[in-house]
C-alpha positions in Angstrom: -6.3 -8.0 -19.3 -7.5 -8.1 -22.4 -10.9 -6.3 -21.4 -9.2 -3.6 -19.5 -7.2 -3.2 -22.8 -10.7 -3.1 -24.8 -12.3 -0.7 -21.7 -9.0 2.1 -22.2 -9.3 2.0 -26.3 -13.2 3.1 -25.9 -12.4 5.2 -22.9 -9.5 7.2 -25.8 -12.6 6.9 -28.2 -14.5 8.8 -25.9 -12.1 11.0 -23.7 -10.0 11.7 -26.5 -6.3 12.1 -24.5 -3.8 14.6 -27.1 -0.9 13.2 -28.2 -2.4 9.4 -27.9 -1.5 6.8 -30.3 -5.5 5.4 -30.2 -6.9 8.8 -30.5 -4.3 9.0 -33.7 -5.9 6.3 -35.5 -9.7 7.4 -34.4 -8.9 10.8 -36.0 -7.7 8.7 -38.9 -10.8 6.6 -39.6 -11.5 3.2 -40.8 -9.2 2.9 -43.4 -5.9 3.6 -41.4 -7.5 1.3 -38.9 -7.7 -1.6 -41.1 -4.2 -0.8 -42.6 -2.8 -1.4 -39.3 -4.7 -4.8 -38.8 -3.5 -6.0 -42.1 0.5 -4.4 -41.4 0.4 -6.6 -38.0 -1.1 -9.6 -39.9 2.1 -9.6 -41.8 4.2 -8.9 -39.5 3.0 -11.7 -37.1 3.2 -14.1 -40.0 7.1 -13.2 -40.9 7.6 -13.4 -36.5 6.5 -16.8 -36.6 9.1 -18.1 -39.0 11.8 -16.1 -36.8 12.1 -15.7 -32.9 9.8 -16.4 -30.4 10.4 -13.2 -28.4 9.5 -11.3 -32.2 6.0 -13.5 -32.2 4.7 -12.4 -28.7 5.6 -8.9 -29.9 4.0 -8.7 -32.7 0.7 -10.7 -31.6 0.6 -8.4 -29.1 0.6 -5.5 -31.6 -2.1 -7.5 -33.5 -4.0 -7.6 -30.6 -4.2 -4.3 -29.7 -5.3 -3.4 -33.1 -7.8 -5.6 -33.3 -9.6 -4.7 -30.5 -8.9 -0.9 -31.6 -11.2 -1.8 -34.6 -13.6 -3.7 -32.8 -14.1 -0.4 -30.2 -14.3 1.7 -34.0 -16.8 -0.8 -35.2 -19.0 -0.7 -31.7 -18.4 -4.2 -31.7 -18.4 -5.1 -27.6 -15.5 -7.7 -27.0 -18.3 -9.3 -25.2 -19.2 -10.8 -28.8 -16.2 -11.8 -29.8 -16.3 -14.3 -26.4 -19.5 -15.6 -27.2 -18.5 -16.3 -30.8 -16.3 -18.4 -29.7 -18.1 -20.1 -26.8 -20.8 -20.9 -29.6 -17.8 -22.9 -31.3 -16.6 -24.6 -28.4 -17.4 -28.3 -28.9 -18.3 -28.3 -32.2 -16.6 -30.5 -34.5 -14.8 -29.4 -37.2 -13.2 -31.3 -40.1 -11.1 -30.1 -43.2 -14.1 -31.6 -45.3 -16.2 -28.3 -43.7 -13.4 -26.4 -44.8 -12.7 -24.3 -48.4 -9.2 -25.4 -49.8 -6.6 -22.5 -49.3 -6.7 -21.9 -53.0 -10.6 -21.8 -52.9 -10.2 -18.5 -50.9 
């Protein structure tokens, strides 16, 4: 799913389609991009304190941005997978980790 989501947002790159919501924020460039990314961030985080229903809706907005700024960044969502595949099994403590107030 997620990679025929990824395959239509660089296809609307591409082809652009008039009147599309992913063409809008091509046109719009990196900085309306990354607004979006950090609107849905926000949004997801005041979901999860509310219903469920509001979480799935807004990760699912997060989502789609995301891979919206990975197909503006030429980032293949190929890379993202093997990021994380290079992180499976590794072990991870909270001593590897900055404090939250370190950030």
């Amino acid at each position: 799913m997620l990679n025929d989501l990824y395959d239509e947002i660089k296809l609307r790159k591409e082809q652009p389609k008039e009147g599309s919501y992913t063409n809008y924020l091509f046109e719009k460039g990196l900085d309306k991009i990354l607004k979006k990314v950090g609107e849905e961030t926000t949004e997801v985080v005041i979901a999860a304190k509310n219903d469920e229903r509001e979480l799935i809706s807004e990760v699912a907005d997060l989502t789609y941005h995301l891979l919206v700024l990975l197909a503006e960044k030429n980032i293949p969502l190929s890379a993202i997978q093997t990021e994380l595949q290079n992180r499976e099994g590794k072990l991870s403590t909270t001593r590897d980790r900055k404090e939250i107030s370190d950030l």
